[in-house]
N, C-alpha and C positions, 0 to 999 in steps of 0.2 A: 936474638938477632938472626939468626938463621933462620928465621919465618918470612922474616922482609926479606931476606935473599931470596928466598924461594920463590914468594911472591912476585918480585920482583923480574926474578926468572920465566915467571908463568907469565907475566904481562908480556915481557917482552917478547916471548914467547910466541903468543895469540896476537900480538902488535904486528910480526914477521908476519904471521899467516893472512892477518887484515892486509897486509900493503903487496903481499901476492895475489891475493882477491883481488884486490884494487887493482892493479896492474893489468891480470887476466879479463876484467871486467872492463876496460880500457881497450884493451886490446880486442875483444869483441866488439864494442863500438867502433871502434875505427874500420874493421871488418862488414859490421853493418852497414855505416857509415856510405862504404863505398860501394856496396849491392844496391844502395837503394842510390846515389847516383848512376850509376850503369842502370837504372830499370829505369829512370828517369829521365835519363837521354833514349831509352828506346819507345819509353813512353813518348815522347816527344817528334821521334822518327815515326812510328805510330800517327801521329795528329797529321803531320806533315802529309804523310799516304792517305790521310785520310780527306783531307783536305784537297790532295789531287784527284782523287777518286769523283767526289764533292763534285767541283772544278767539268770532270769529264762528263759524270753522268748528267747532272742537273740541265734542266734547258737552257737555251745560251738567251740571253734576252733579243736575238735577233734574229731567234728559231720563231717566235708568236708574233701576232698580230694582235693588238690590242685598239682597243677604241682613243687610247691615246696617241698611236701610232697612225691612225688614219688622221686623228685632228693635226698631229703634228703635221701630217704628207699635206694633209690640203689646206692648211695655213701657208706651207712653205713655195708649194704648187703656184698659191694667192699670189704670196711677193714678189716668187718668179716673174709670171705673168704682167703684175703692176708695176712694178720696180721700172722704175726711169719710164714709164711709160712704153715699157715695151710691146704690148697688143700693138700700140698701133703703127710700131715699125713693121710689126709682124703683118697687118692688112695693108701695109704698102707695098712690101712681098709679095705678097698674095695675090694683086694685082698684076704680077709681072711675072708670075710662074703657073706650069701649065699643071693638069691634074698631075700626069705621070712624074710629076717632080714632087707637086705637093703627098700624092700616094707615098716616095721615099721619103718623106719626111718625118711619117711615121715608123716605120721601121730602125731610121738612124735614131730617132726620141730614144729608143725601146732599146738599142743597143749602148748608144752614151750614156743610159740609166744603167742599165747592168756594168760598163765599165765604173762609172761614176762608184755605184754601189761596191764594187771590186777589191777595187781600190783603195778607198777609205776606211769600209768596213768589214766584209767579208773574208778577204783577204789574210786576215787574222783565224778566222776561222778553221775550223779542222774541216778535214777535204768529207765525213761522214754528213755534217751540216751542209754540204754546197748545195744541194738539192735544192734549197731552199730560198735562194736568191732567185730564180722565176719565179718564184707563188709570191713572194715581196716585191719584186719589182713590178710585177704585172700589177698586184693591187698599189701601186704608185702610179704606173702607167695610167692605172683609170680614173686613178684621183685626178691627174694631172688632165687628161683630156674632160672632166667635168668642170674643173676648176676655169679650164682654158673656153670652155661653151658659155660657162656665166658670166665670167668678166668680158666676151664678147658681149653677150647676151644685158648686160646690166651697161657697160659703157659705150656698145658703139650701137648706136641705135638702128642701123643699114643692118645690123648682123641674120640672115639667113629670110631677110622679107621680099629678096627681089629674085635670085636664083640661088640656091640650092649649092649648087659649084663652087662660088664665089665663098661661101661660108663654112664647105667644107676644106677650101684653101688657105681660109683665117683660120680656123683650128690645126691644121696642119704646121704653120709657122709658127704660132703661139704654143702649142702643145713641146716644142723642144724647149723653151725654157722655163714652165712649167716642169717639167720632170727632173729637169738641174735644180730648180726651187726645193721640190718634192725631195728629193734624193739627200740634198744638203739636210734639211729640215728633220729628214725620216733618219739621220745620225747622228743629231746633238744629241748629246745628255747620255750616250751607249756607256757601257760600261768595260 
């Protein structure tokens, strides 16, 4: 019988030593455990910086010009213009004001588009992008004065056949809201 005791002894023996491995190996785990959450949160501060970075460097979508940003200015430029039938409040002005008024009439367009544009959209913008609200507005500006020539030109039939003056007075009144069309139009869908 003192074999099984022995035995017995040995077991329990090597049993003791298993369940301090066990324990130890437990206790590394939990140790592990928490390095790899600490690397995992700074993993994630990581993404975040990186993600700002992203954010800064990248172009802003109201840095370019694209061909859909022209169609959108001079679709919007359009409604401007037609909307309630404005042209042709805008040539009954025109009638009743002299060049030197019609002349300011383009320069306030050009400025209520750049506030307009400010405003809504730029505004948001980091002051390194502001440059870039002239090269945008101006390619508005011209959409709006093209846009404001045709829909003369396609609904009022008088538009530029009798005097010269008279037509550049009609663009002049027409061309301000045109640019408010233009401006609204050239901000939907920003991101």
């Amino acid at each position: 019988m003192a074999k099984k005791k022995v035995n017995l002894e040995e077991i329990d023996r090597k049993l003791n030593l298993l369940l301090k491995d066990v324990k130890k190996i437990k206790k590394e785990e939990k140790y592990i455990e928490k390095e790899e959450e600490i690397e995992l949160e700074e993993l994630r501060k990581l993404e975040e910086i990186e993600e700002k970075i992203k954010k800064g460097v990248g172009v802003h979508p109201l840095r370019k010009i694209t061909y859909r940003d022209l169609a959108k200015g001079a679709l919007g430029a359009f409604i401007g213009v037609v909307a309630h039938y404005t042209f042709i409040y805008g040539i009954h002005v025109a009638e009743d004001i002299d060049i030197f008024r019609a002349t300011l009439l383009f320069p306030i367009a050009y400025l209520l588009g750049g506030v307009f544009l400010y405003a809504t959209g730029f505004r948001k913008v980091s002051t390194k992008m502001l440059w870039f609200l002239p090269v945008r507005l101006t390619v508005l500006f011209v959409i709006s004065l093209i846009m404001a020539v045709l829909v003369l030109y396609l609904f009022h039939p008088d538009f530029m056949q009798h005097f010269f003056w008279n037509g550049y007075k009609q663009v002049a009144t027409v061309t301000l809201t045109g640019i408010i069309g233009a401006c609204t139009a050239d901000l939907i869908g920003r991101e």
